[in-house]
C-alpha positions in Angstrom: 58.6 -75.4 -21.8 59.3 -71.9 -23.0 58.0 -72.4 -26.4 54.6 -71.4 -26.8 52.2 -70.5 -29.8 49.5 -67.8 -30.1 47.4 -66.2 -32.6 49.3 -63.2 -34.3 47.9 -60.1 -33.3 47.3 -56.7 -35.6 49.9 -54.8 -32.9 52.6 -58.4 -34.1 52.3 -57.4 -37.8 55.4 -54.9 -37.6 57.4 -57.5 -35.7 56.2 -60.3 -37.9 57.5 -58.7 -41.1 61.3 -57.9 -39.6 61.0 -61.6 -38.5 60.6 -63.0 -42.1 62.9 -60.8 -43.4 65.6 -62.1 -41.3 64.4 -65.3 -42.5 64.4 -65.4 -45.7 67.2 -62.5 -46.7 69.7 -65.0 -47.7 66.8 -66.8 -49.3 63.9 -66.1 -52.0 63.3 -62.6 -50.4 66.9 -61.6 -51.0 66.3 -61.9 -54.7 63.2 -60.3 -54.6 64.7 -57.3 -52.7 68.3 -57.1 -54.2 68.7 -53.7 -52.6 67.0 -54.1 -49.6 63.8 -53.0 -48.5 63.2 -49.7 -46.2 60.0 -48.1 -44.6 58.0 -47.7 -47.5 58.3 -51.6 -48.3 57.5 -52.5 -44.3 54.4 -49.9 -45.1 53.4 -51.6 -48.3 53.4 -55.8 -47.0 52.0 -54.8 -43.7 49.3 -52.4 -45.0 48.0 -54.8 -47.8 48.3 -58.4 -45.3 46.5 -56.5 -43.1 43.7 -55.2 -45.0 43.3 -59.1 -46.6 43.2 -60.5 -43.3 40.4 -58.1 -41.7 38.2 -58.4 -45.2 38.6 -62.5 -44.7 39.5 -63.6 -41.0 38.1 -67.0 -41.7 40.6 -67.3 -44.5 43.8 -65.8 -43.2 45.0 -67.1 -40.1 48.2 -66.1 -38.3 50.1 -67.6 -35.5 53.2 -66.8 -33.5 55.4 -69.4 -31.5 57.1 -67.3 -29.0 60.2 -68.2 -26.0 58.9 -67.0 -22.7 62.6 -67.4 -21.7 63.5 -64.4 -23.6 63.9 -60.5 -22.2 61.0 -58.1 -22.1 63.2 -55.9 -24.1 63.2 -58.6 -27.3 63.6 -57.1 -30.3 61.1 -59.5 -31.5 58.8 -59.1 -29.1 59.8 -62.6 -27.5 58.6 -63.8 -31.3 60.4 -66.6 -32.6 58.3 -68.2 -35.8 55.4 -66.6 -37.7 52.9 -68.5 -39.9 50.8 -67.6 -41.9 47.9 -70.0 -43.0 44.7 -69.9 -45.7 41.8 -72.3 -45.6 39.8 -73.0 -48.7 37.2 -75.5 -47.3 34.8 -75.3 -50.4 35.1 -76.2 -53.7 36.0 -72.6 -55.7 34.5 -72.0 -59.3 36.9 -70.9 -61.9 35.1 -67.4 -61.9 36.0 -67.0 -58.3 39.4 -68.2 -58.1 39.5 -65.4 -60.9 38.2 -62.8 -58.9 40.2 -64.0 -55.9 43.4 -63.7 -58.0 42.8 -60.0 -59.6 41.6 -59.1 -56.3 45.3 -60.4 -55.0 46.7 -58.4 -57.5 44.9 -54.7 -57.1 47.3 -53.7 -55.2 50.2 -54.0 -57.5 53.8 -55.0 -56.5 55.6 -53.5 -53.7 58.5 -50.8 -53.8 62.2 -51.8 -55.0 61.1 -55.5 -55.7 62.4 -57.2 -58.7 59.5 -56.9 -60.5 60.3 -59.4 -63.5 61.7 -62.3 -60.9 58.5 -61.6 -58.5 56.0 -61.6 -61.4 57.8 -65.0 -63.1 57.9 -66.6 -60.0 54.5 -66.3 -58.6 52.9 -66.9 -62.1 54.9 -70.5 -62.2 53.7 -71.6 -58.7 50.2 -70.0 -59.5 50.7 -72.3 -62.7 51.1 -74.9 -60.4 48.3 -74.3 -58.1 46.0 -74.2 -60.2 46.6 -77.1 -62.5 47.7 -79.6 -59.9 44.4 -78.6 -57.4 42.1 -76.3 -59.3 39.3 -75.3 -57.0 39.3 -78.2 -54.7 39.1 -77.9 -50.9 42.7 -77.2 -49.1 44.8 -75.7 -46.4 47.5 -73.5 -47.8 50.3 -72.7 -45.8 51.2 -69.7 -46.9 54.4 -68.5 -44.7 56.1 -70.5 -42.1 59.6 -68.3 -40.9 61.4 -69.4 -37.7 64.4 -66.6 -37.1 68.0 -67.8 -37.8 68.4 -67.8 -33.9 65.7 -70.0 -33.4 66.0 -72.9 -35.8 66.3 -76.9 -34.6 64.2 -75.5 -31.6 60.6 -77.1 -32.5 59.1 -73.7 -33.8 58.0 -74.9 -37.4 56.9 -78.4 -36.0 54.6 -76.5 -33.9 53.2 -74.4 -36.7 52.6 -77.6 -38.6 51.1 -79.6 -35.6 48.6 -76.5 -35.6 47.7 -76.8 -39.4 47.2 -80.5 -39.8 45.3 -80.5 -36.4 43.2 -77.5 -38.2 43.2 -79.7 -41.9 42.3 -82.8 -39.9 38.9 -81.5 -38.8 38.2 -80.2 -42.2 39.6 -83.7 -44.1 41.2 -81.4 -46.3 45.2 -81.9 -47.5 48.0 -79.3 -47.1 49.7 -77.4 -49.3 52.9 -75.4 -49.1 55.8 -74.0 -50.9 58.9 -74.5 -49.5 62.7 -73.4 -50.0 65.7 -75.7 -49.8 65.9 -74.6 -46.2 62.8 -75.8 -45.3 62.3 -78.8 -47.8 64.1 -81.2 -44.7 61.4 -80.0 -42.1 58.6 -80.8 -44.4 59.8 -83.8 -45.2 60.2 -85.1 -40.8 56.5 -84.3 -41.6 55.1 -86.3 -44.0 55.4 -83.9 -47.2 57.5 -85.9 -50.1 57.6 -85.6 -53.5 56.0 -88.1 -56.0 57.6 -87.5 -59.0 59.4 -85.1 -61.7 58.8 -83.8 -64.9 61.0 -81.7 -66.6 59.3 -78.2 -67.8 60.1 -75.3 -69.6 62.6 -72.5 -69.6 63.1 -68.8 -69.8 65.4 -66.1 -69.4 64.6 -63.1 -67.3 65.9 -60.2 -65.4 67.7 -62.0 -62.1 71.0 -61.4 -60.3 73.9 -64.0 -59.8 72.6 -66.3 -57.6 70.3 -69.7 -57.1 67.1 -70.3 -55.6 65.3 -73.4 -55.5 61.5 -73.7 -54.0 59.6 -76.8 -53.7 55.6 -76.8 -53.7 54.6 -80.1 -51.9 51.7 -81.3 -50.2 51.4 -84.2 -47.4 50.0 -86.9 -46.0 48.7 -86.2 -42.3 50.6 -87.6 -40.0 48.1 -87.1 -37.1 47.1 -89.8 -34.9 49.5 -92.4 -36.1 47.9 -92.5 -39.4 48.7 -90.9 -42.8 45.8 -88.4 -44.1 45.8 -88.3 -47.4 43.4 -86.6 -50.2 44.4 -86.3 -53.8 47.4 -84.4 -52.2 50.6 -86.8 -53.2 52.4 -84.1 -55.7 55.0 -81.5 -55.9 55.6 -79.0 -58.4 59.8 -77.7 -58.3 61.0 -74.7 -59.1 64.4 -74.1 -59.9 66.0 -70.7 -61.4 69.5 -70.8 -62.2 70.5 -67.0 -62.5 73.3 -65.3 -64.1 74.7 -61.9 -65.1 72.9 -60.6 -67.5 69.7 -62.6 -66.2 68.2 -66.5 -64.9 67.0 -69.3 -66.7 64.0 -70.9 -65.1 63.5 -74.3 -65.2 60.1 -76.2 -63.7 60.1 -79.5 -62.6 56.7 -80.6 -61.9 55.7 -83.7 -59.4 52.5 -84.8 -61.3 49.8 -87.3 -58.9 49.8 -90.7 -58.8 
């Protein structure tokens, strides 16, 4: 089989960022870069993952699923799906998911990012996080981008296969955030939503478009059996946008 996965290397960070960007253009990052991005934003996300993931490698773990099939001359590097993973095995204090979050946050936000949308959105599923987990034990999966060319191939059921195999040893649950694109992958793989409440809204700077993200956590399908640890909720969030700005409306997926 030509599909194979790999830890990311430092020289793959480059590649890995073009990759996602392909991925998610007509998606969340297209919002968040309505003009584009150029070198200085490549610089920025590649500089500041990279300096994160040599501080904590036991945190920040990256993988690659490349085609052996493809040319030497790949744009990609023979690349094909990235993901990017964190593991939280201990139980965190609220002083040091504090820390952990301003330390996140140093670095400010990159260049020509909609700074309003960027700052609402990862405040809501921060929100989320931290009321629907707090500082309990979990995998977080982070990023998981399969290029356009690629999908219905088996790359993001490989990624997975590697986290819950990972999880499984720890006995901790998954976590994720996912898009409409990637809600019906999750789902083949045990993550479902519990239930919905409806939650506030807001206007905001935005363009005229709509984006939907899901955050959901699974059961473990490894083994024939379903691994489960207080990890049966979603939290949804949906912006509708229009002209003059978006309306952001939470639905969150409270346990059971």
């Amino acid at each position: 089989m030509p599909l194979e996965l790999h830890a990311l290397q430092e020289s793959d960070m480059g590649v890995a960022y073009e990759l996602m960007w392909e991925t998610f253009k007509p998606d969340i990052m297209g919002l968040m870069y309505p003009d584009g991005i150029n070198d200085a934003v490549r610089e920025w996300s590649n500089s500041t993952s990279l300096a994160s993931w040599r501080k904590d490698p036991e945190r920040y773990k990256k993988n690659k699923v490349i085609d052996t099939d493809l040319p030497d001359n790949d744009p990609f590097g023979k690349i094909v799906g990235v993901a990017d993973w964190e593991f939280y095995p201990k139980y965190r204090t609220k002083e040091e998911r504090e820390k952990s979050s301003a330390e996140n946050e140093k670095d400010g936000l990159p260049p020509l990012i909609n700074g309003t949308m960027m700052k609402e959105f990862i405040g809501q599923l921060g929100e989320a996080k931290e009321e629907q987990l707090g500082g309990k034990p979990f995998v977080y999966l982070h990023i998981l981008a399969t290029h356009p060319k690629h999908h219905r191939r088996g790359v993001g059921a490989m990624h997975l296969r590697w986290g819950f195999e990972q999880a499984e040893k720890l006995g901790l649950p998954v976590y994720l955030e996912s898009s409409p694109m990637g809600r019906p992958l999750y789902a083949r793989n045990g993550f479902e939503i519990k239930a919905e409440t409806l939650g506030a809204e807001g206007a905001h700077v935005g363009r005229v478009e709509a984006f939907t993200a899901f955050i959901m956590a699974t059961g473990n399908p490894i083994g024939g059996h379903m691994y489960s640890r207080y990890a049966d909720f979603a939290f949804c969030f949906k912006q509708q946008i229009r002209t003059l700005g978006f309306e952001v409306t939470r639905t969150i997926c409270h346990s059971f």
